[in-house]
Structure formats: structure tokens, C-alpha cells
C-alpha positions in Angstrom: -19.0 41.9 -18.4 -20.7 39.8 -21.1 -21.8 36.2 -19.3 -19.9 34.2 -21.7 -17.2 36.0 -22.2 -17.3 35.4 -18.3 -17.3 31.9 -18.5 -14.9 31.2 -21.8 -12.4 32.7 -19.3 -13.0 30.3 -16.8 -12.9 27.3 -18.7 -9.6 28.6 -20.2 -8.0 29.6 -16.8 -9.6 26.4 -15.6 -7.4 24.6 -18.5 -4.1 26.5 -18.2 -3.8 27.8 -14.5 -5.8 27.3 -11.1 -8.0 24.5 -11.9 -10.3 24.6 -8.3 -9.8 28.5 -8.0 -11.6 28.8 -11.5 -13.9 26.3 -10.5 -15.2 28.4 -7.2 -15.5 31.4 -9.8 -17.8 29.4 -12.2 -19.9 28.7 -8.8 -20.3 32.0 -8.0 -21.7 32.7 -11.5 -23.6 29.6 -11.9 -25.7 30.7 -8.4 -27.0 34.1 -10.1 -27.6 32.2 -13.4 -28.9 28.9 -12.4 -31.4 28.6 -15.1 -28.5 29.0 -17.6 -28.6 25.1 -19.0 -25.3 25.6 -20.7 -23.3 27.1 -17.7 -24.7 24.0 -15.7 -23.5 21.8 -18.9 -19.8 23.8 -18.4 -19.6 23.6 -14.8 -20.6 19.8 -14.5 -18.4 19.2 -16.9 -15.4 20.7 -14.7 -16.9 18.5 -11.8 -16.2 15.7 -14.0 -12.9 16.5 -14.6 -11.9 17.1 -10.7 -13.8 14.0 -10.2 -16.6 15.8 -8.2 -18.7 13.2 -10.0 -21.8 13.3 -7.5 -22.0 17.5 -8.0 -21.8 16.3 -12.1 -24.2 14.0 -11.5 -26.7 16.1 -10.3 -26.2 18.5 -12.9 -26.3 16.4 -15.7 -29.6 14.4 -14.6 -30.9 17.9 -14.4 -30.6 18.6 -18.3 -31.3 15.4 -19.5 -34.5 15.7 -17.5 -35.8 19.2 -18.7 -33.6 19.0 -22.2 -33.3 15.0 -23.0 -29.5 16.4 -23.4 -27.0 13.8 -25.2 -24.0 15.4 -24.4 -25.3 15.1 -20.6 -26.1 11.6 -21.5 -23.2 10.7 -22.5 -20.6 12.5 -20.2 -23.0 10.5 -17.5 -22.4 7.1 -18.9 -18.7 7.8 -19.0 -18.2 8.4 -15.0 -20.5 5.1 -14.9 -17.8 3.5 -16.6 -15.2 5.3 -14.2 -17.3 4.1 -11.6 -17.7 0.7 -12.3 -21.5 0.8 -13.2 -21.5 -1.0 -15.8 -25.4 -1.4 -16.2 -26.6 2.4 -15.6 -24.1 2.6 -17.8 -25.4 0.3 -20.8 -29.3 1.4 -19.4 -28.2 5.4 -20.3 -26.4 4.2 -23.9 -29.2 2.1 -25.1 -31.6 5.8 -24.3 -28.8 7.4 -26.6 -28.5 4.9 -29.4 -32.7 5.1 -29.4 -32.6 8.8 -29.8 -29.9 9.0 -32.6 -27.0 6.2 -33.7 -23.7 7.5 -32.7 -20.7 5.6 -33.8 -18.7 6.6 -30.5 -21.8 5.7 -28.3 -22.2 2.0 -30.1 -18.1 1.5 -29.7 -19.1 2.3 -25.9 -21.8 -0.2 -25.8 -19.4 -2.8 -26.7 -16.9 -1.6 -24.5 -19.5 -1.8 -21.7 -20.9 -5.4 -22.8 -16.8 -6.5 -22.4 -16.7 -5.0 -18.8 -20.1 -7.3 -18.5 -18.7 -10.3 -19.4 -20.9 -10.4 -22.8 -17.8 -10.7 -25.3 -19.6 -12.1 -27.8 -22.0 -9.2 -27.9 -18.6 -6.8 -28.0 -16.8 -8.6 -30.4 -20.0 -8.9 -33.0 -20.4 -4.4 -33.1 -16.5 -4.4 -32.9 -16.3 -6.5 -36.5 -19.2 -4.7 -37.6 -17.2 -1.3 -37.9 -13.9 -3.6 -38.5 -15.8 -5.0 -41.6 -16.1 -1.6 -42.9 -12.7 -0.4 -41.6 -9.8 -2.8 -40.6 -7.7 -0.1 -39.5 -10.4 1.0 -37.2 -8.1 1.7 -33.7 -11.1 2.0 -31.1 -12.7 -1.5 -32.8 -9.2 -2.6 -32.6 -8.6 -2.0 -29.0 -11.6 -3.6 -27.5 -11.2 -6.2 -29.4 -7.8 -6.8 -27.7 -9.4 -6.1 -24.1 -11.8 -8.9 -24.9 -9.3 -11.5 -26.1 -7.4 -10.2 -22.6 -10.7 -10.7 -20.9 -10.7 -14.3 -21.5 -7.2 -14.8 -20.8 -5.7 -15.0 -24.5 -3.1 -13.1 -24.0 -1.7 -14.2 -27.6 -4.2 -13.0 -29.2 -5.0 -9.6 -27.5 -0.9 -9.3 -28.3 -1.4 -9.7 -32.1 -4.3 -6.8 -31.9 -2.1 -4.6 -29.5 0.7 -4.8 -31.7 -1.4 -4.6 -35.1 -2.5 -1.4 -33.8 0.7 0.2 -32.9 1.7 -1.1 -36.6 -1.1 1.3 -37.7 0.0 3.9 -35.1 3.2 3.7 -33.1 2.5 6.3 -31.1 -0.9 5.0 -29.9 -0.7 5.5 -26.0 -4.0 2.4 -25.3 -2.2 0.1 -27.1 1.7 0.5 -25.5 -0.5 0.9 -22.0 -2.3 -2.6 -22.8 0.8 -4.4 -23.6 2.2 -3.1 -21.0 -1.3 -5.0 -18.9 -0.7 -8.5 -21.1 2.8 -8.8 -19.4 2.6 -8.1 -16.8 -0.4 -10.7 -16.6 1.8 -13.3 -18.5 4.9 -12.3 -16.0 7.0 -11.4 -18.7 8.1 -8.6 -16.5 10.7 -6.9 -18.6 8.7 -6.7 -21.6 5.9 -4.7 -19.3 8.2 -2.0 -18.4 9.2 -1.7 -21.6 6.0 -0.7 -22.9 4.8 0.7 -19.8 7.7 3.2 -19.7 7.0 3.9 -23.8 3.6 5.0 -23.4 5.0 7.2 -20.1 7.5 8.8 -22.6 4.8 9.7 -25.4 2.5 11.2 -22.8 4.1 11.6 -19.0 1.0 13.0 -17.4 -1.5 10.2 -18.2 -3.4 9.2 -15.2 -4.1 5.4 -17.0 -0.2 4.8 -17.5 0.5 6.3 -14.1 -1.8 4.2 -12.3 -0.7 1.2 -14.2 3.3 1.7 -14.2 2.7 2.3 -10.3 0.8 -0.8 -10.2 3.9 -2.9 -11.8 6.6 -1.4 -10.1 4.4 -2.3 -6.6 4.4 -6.3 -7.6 8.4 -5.2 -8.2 8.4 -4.7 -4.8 10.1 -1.4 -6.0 7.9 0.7 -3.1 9.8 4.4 -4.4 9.0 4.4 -7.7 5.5 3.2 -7.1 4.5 5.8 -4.2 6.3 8.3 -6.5 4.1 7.5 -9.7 0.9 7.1 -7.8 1.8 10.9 -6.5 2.3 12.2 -9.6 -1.0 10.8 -11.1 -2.3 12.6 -8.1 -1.2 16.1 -9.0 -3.1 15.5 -12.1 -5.9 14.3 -10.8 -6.1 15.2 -6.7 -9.7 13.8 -6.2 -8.8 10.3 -7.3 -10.1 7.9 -4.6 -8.6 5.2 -6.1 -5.0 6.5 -6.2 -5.6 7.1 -2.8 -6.5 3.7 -2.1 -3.4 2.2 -4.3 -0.8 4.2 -2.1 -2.6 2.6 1.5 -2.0 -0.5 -0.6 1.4 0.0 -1.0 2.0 2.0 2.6 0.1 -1.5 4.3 2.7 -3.6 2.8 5.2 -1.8 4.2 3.7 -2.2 7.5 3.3 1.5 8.0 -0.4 1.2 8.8 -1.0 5.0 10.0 -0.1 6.4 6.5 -2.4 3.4 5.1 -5.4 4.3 7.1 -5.2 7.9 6.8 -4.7 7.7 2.7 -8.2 4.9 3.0 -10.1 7.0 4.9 -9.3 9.8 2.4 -10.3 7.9 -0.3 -13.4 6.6 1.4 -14.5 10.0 1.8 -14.5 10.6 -1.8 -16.5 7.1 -2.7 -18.2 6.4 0.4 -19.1 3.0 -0.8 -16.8 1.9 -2.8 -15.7 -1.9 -2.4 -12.4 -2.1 -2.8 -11.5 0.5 -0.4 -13.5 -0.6 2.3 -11.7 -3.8 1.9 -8.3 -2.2 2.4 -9.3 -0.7 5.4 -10.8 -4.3 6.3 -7.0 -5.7 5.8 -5.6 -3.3 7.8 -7.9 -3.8 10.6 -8.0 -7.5 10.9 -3.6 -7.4 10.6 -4.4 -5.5 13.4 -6.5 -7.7 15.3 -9.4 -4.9 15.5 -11.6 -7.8 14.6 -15.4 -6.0 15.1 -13.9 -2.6 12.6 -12.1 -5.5 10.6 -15.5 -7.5 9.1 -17.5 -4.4 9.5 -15.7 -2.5 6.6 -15.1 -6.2 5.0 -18.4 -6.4 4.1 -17.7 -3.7 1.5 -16.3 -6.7 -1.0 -20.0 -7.5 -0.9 -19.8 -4.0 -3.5 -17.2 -5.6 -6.1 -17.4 -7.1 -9.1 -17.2 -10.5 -7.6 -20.6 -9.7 -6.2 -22.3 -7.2 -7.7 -24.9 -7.8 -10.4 -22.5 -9.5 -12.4 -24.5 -12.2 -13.4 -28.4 -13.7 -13.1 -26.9 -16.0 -10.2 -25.5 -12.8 -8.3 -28.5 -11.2 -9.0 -30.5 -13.4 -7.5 -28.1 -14.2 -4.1 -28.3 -10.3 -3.9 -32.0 -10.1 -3.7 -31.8 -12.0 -0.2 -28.7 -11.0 1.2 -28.4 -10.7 4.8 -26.4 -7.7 6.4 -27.9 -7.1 9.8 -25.5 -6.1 12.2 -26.9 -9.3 14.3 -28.0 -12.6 14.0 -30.6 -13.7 16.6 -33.2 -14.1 14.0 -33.8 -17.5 14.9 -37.2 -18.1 13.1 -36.2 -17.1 9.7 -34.5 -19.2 7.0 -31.1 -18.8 6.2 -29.0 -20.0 3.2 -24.8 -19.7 3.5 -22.9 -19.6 0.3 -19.6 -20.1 -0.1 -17.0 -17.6 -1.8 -13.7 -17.8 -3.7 -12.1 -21.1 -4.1 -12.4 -24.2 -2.1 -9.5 -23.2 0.8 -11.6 -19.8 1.4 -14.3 -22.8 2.1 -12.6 -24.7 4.7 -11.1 -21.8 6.6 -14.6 -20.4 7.2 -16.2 -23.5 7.7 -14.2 -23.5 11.5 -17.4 -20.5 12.0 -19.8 -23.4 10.5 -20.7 -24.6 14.0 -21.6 -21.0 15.4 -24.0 -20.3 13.0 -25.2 -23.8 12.8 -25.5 -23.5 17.3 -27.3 -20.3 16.5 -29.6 -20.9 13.1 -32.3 -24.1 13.4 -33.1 -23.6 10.1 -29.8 -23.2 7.9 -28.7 -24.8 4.8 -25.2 -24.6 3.8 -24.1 -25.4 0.8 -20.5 -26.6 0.1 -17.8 -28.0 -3.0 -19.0 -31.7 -3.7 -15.4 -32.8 -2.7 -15.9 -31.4 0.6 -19.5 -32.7 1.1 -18.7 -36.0 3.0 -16.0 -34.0 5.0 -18.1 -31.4 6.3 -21.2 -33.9 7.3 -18.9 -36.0 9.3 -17.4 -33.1 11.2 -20.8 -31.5 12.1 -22.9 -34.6 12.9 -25.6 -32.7 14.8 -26.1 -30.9 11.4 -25.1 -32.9 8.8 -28.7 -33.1 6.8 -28.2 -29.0 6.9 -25.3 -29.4 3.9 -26.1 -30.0 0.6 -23.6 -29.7 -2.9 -23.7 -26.5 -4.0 -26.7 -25.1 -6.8 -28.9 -27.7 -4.5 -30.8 -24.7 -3.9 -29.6 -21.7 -5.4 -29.9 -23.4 -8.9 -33.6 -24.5 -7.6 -35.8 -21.5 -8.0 -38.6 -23.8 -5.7 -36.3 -24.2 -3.0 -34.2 -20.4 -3.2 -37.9 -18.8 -3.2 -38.6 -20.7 0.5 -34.9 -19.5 1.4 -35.4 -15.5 3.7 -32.0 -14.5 4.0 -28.5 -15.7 1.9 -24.9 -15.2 3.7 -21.6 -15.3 2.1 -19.6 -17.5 4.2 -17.1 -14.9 4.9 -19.8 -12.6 6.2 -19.9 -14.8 9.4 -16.5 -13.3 11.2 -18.8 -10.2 11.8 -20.9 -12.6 14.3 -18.5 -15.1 15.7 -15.0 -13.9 15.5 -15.6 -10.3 17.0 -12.5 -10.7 19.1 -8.8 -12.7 19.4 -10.1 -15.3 21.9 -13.2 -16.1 19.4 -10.6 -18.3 17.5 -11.1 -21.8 17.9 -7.2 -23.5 18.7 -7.8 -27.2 17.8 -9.2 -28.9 14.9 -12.2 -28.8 13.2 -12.3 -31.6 10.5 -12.8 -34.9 10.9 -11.8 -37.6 8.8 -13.3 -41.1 7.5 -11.4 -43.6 10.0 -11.4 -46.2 6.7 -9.6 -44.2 4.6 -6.8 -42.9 7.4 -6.2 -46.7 8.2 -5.8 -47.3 4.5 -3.3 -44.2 3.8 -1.7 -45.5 7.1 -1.3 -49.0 5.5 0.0 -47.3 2.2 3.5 -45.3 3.7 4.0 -48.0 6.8 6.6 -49.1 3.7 8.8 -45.9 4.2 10.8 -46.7 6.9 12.8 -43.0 7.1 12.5 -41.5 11.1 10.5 -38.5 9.4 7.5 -37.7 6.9 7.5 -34.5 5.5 4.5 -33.5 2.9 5.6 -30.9 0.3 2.8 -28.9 -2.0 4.6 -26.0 -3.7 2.1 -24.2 -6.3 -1.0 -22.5 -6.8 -3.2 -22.6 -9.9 -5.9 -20.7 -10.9 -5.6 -17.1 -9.6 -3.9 -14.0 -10.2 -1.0 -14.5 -8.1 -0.7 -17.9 -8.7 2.5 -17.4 -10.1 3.6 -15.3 -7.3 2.9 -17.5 -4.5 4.1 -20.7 -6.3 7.5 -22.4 -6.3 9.4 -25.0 -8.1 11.0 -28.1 -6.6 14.3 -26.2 -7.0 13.9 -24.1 -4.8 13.4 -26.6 -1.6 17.2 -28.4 -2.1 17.6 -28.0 1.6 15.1 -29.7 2.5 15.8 -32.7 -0.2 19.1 -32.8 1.1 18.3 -33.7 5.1 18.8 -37.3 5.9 15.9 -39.7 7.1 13.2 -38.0 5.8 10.3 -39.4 3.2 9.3 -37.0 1.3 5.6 -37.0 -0.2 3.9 -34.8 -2.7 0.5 -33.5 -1.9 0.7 -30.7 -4.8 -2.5 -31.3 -7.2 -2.4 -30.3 -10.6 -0.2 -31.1 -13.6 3.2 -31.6 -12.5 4.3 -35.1 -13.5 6.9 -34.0 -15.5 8.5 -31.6 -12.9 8.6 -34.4 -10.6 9.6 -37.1 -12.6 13.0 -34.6 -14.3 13.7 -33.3 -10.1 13.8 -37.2 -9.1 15.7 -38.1 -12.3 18.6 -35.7 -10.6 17.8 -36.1 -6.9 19.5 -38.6 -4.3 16.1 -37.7 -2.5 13.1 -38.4 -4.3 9.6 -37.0 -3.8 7.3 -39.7 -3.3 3.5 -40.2 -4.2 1.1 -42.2 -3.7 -0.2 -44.4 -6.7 -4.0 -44.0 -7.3 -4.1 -40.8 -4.8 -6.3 -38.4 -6.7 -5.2 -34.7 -4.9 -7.2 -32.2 -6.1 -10.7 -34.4 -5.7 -10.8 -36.9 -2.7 -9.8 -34.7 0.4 -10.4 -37.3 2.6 -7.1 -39.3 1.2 -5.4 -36.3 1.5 -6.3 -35.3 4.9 -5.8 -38.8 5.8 -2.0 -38.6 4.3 -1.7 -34.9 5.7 -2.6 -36.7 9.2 0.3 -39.2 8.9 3.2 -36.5 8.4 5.3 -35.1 11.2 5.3 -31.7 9.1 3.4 -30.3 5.8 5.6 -27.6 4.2 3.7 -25.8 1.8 2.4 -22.5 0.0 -0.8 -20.8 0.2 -3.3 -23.0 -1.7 -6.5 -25.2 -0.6 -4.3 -28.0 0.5 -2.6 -25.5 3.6 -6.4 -25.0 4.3 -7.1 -28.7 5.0 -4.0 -29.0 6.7 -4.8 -26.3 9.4 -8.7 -27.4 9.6 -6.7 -30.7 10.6 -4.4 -29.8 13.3 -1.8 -30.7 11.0 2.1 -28.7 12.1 2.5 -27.1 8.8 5.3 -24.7 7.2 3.5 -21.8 5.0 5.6 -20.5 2.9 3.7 -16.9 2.7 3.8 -14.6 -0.9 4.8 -10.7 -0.6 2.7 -8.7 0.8 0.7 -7.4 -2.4 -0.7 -11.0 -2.8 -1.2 -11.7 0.6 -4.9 -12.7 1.4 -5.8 -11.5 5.3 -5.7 -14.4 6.9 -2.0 -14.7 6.2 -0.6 -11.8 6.9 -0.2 -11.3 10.4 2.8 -9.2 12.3 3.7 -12.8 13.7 4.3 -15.9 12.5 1.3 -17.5 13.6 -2.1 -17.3 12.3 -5.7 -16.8 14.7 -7.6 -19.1 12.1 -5.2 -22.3 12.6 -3.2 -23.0 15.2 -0.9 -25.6 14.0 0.1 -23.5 11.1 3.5 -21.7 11.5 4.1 -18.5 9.0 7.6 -18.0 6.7 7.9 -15.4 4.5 9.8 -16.5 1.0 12.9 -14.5 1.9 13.0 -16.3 5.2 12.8 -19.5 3.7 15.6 -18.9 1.0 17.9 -17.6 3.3 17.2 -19.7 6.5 18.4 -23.3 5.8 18.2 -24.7 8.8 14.8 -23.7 9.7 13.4 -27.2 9.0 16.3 -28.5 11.2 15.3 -26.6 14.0 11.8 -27.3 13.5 12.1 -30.6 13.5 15.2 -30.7 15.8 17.3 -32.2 13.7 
């Protein structure tokens, strides 16, 4: 039988019927006929599409290395993109664009240079093919994806819908409205276009993955596991739907089915970020603390902290991921990560590696600078403000080793008793006396502190609250209640106490989002903090503080929170409610309190 009749067969069987059966049979054939460049082109083709990407790989390095092939080129770039690699990426378009200018390559690049962070660079070869064509639907759409990028969701809107003026039926757009609402929480309106795009083209693996993604935050578990198995069936290789459905089997506490569906994904991407930090969430849940921060390291391998950036770049060059840490004669700098409560909780593992390191610096939020030198005396020359030496090329260049502060649980908190149970902040003895002084004019039997939402994060929105919502609490007799909730929300307070018997009280001058030591000091003076998961429920548990947390669901749950109990390892004084709880449980403050 002719070769490519042989093969044409294949890749139309491969189309239409038994996609892996036809690929074994295009195996078979390539192994007699391996010096047949174009049956390699076919077959890594098919290994893209059953997202056999290393066998592609391999294959498609081979003809661009013996045949400078574009097509290879650019097939290769795309899985980078699937992947995440956003550099080999650009580094194997730029080779492209040298060898011949190809429209759908440059519209690449500047969807590339958006994944990068370089909108500018994206939006300038968008408007250049804009310019020529303002109808131009691929220009459009990045466009849109870079307005979304920086979080103006207006904007990408007008583009999104602009396009689907052009073309109604254009499945990127409805999917990337579908994205901007359910990032501005205008839930409805997400399904809405979500569920259009799904009705124009039911077996698309982007809308599948997204719609299952919504319907998750829904809390609507079915429909989610039942979408994410469906894009399955189209594409069975997928790590990452693999890794979605442990998400979703973890919040439901089923932890077997999470694990196994991790692990399978895990196999497919061996070191892929994200999954090994699902695994790392179901391990530390679980208390399997050493397994916990060994696959936790994998965040180390997303976007937060990959190449992203000159500064990553340059932490990456030194980072330290030794399975020990009795290196006592090298240098060591520790970086924080994530926001400023991330900070304080793993600044209770600040005195192990300072007891274990002589020559450490650590460097740490300017707000929390004062704080932390007080608290470790021994080693308070060892903290500096943060850039102090990673924005000092002098100073980085006489640093050996850089560790994320997270990275330290691997060392010091390898099992449940590792936890310290008191305290580990301590506070300028001026400025408690002078917070004292301040609320000795309350005169009520009980001080309760009240911080109710979270700014600057994706779920934000999903673990805040509105003083609505704590009208049991405002109704309980002989209580002073204070606010400790930074941010702008004057006006909330000042329309709640306009219709409130009980008013929230605050302290004039008290500035709560910079001087922690005022706020410890008044977080000191209460007989309870109720609050949600921001930095404030960090300082109050570095403090010793009896605190309320008023946990998100599950999906927006970071690990140190969720916990089968309702107590936490990292602070003791901290007791956990989930938001049901709270809504439906009145008298838990009463009880509490013992009221």
C-alpha cells in the first residue's frame, strides 16, 4: 500500500474515529520510516493534539534542526504558550519573524508580550494591524485581554462586545466576557455568556474549563465535576483538568479522589506548579507536614516566581532548595512572599532560622520593620526594609543563597508539635499604654474589635463582608464595638451608625493599614477580634489575641485556614467559623463570650 495513502488514512481515522488506536498505527509506520521528515511533522502533530507534548517536542526540534522547519516552529511555540513558557516561547517567534514576517506569528508575539506583562509592547503591533483593519478580530481580542490584564474590565468590555458586534457568533469573545464577570462578580451576566459560547460550540475545551471554573466559585460541585469531565473526553491527557477536578474533589473534603486525580495530572507535567501545590494543600489539611512543604515548593514554578520579571530573575539565580539547612557558613537572604499577613504568619519560623543561620538577613514590609526588631532582639540588626539588598546589586552579589519565607515550613515545621502555641510579636510598651489611655472612656463590660473585608486580591470579594451582615453581634448589650478594618470605608460606617443603636467605634488619628504597632496595641486591649481573613487576623494571632475568623469557601481558602477543625496549628488563639456557621449560628458570640 502506497506510504501516504497509508498515512492520509490515519490522520482521517485519527479525526473521525479512534484517536490513540490511529495514533499507535502511525507509530508503527513512523519506526520503518523514520527518516520520513513529513510523517514525523504528522505524527508530532497528533502528539500535540493528545497533549503528548514532550513526544512533539522531540519531534519538532528534530526538523527545525536538520530542516530550519516553520511549521515545526511554530506548532512548538504554541504548546509553549499551553505550557506557560512564555519566553521559549517569544525566543522561538522572534527566529520565525527573522526568517520570514508572518502576520499570525507577529499577532502571537503580542499575545506572548501580554502574557509577559509588556502591554505596551502588545497593544503597539495590535494597533499596528488595527490601523490597517479596525475590524481586525485577533488584534481586537488581545487588545481586550490586555485592557483585562490591567484590571479595566470596562474597557476589555467595549472590545469584547465590539467584536461580537462584528461577529456574534465569535466563541473568544462570548468566552472572555464570560472571564470579565466573572472577575467583576457580576455572576449572572458570566453565565450568560459563558453558556452562549457553550451553545455555539459544546465541545470546546476553553469554555469547558472556564464554565467549570464558574460554576466551582457557584459552589455548584455537579455541574462543575460534570463540565470538567466532558472537557476531558475531548481532551483525556489534560493535566490541568485533572488538577481542576482535585480542586474541586479537596473542597469537598473527599481527599482520596483529590489525590489520586493530582497525582494523575502530575504524571502528565511532572513539574508543573500549580499541581504540586494542590497536592501541597491536601497534604498540609492533612497534617502530613514533611510531603505538605515538599510538594509546596512547586509554587516556586508559577508565575508569581518564575522569570517574570528582572527582580525574579535575579532572586531565582540564588535560590536555595536543599532539602537541609545546616549550611551554617554560607550567607543567606529570606524574602518575603504575597501580602503583608503571609509575612507575619511566617515570621513565627523567623527565630528557627535566625537560631540556625549567623549570617542571615531578612528583609520585611517597612510597617512591620520596628515590630519584627523588637520581637527578635538577639537579631534585630539581621532585618532590614525590603529592596535594602535585593534592589543593591553590591550587597545581593555578597548574598550565597535567597529563601522565600514560606520555603522555611520544610525546615522547622516538619511535624504538628513544631507549632509554636503562644505569641510571637511584641509590642512597643509606649504605644499599648497610649491605646490603653485612649478606650479607658468606653465604659461597656466588653471590647469586641470587628475588621470585615479584604482588598487587593482575587477573592477579595469573596472573603469580605458588609456591616450588615454582623446585626447580631451589634445587637448584644454591653459591648464597645471598634473597627480595625483598613481601607476606605468611611461612608459604610458612617450610613451603618446613622441606623444603628450600636455604633462601631474608631479611634481618631489611628492610621490601620500603616502603624501596626497602634493596632496591635488596640487588638491587645479587646476581649475578642472578630474578623475575616486579611493581614489584620495575622497580627492578631502573632499576638495571642482570642480571635473569631470568619473563613471564605473552600475555593478561596489559603492552607493555613482550612483545617478539618476549627482551630488552626499556626495560631493558637485563633478560633475558625465558616460563613454559613456564622449566618446561621447567632449565638455563637454569646457562648463565646458567655454571655
Amino acid at each position: 500500500m502506497n506510504l501516504n495513502f497509508q498515512i492520509n488514512s490515519l490522520l482521517k481515522k485519527f479525526e473521525t474515529g479512534d484517536k490513540i488506536k490511529s495514533y499507535n498505527e502511525l507509530k508503527k509506520i513512523f519506526k520503518k520510516n523514520e527518516n520520513n521528515n513529513l510523517l514525523r511533522y504528522n505524527l508530532a502533530v497528533i502528539q500535540q493534539k493528545l497533549n503528548l507534548n514532550k513526544e512533539a517536542r522531540l519531534n519538532y526540534n528534530y526538523l527545525i534542526k536538520n530542516e530550519n522547519n516553520v511549521k515545526a516552529m511554530i506548532n512548538l511555540y504554541n504548546i509553549d504558550i499551553v505550557e506557560g513558557k512564555y519566553y521559549d516561547a517569544l525566543k522561538t517567534i522572534d527566529n520565525i519573524l527573522k526568517i520570514k514576517e508572518i502576520e499570525g506569528v507577529n499577532k502571537d508575539k503580542a499575545f506572548v508580550l501580554y502574557k509577559l506583562n509588556r502591554i505596551e509592547e502588545s497593544k503597539k503591533i495590535c494597533m499596528l494591524y488595527l490601523k490597517k483593519n479596525n475590524k481586525d478580530l485577533s488584534a481586537l481580542s488581545i487588545v481586550g485581554q490586555c485592557f483585562f490584564h490591567e484590571g479595566n474590565y470596562t474597557e476589555a468590555i467595549k472590545i469584547f462586545e465590539n467584536i461580537l458586534n462584528i461577529n456574534p457568533e465569535n466563541l473568544s469573545a462570548l468566552n472572555s466576557l464570560g472571564r470579565t464577570y466573572v472577575e467583576k462578580r457580576e455572576k449572572i451576566k458570566a453565565e450568560k455568556y459563558y453558556l452562549k459560547a457553550l451553545k455555539l460550540d459544546s465541545s470546546s475545551f476553553h469554555v469547558l474549563n472556564n464554565i467549570a471554573g464558574f460554576y466551582r466559585e457557584e459552589l455548584n460541585y455537579d455541574k462543575a465535576i460534570k463540565y470538567y469531565k466532558k472537557a476531558l473526553m475531548l481532551n483525556p491527557n489534560n493535566a490541568y483538568i485533572y488538577n481542576n477536578l482535585s480542586k474541586i474533589y479537596f473542597d469537598l473534603g473527599d481527599h482520596k479522589t483529590a489525590l489520586n486525580n493530582s497525582i494523575k495530572a502530575l504524571q502528565m507535567k511532572k513539574n508543573d506548579g500549580d499541581i504540586q501545590k494542590t497536592i501541597s494543600f491536601i497534604y498540609l489539611k492533612d497534617h502530613d507536614f514533611k510531603k505538605g512543604w515538599k510538594y509546596f515548593e512547586g509554587r516556586l514554578d508559577l508565575d508569581n516566581y518564575v522569570k517574570k520579571n528582572d527582580y525574579v530573575q535575579k532572586l531565582n539565580s540564588k535560590l536555595y532548595r536543599s532539602n537541609t539547612i545546616n549550611n551554617k557558613k554560607a550567607s543567606f537572604l529570606v524574602v518575603r512572599e504575597q501580602g503583608v499577613g503571609d509575612e507575619i504568619l511566617y515570621s513565627s519560623m523567623y527565630g528557627d532560622i535566625l537560631n540556625n543561620i549567623e549570617n542571615i538577613i531578612i528583609e520585611c514590609d517597612y510597617r512591620l520593620l520596628t515590630l519584627f526588631r523588637r520581637s527578635f532582639p538577639k537579631y534585630a540588626e539581621k532585618f532590614v526594609e525590603i529592596g535594602n539588598v535585593t534592589n543593591n546589586n553590591e550587597k545581593f552579589n555578597k548574598i550565597d543563597f535567597v529563601l522565600y519565607a514560606g520555603s522555611l515550613g520544610r525546615y522547622f515545621r516538619k511535624n504538628i508539635n513544631d507549632f509554636k502555641k503562644n505569641s510571637f510579636v511584641s509590642l512597643d510598651k509606649k504605644s499599648v499604654e497610649d491605646i490603653k489611655s485612649r478606650i479607658s472612656v468606653y465604659k461597656k463590660k466588653y471590647k469586641i474589635g470587628l475588621s470585615w473585608k479584604s482588598f487587593n486580591n482575587r477573592y477579595a470579594l469573596d472573603k469580605s463582608l458588609n456591616l450588615e451582615d454582623f446585626k447580631n453581634i451589634f445587637s448584644l448589650s454591653d459591648c464597645d464595638i471598634f473597627n480595625l478594618q483598613y481601607g476606605d470605608v468611611e461612608d459604610e460606617i458612617k450610613i451603618f451608625n446613622n441606623k444603628s443603636n450600636n455604633k462601631i467605634l474608631s479611634i481618631k488619628d489611628l492610621d490601620l493599614y500603616n502603624d501596626f504597632e497602634k493596632i496591635g496595641s488596640l487588638l491587645k486591649e479587646l476581649d475578642i477580634f472578630i474578623t475575616i481573613s486579611n493581614s489584620t487576623a495575622h497580627l492578631a494571632g502573632s499576638l495571642g489575641v482570642k480571635t473569631i475568623l470568619i473563613k471564605p469557601e473552600n475555593y478561596s481558602l489559603f492552607h493555613y485556614w482550612n483545617q478539618k477543625t476549627n482551630k488552626t496549628p499556626w495560631y493558637s488563639s485563633i478560633e475558625l467559623i465558616d460563613k454559613k456557621s456564622f449566618f446561621n449560628n447567632s449565638n455563637f458570640l454569646k457562648n463565646f463570650l458567655n454571655l
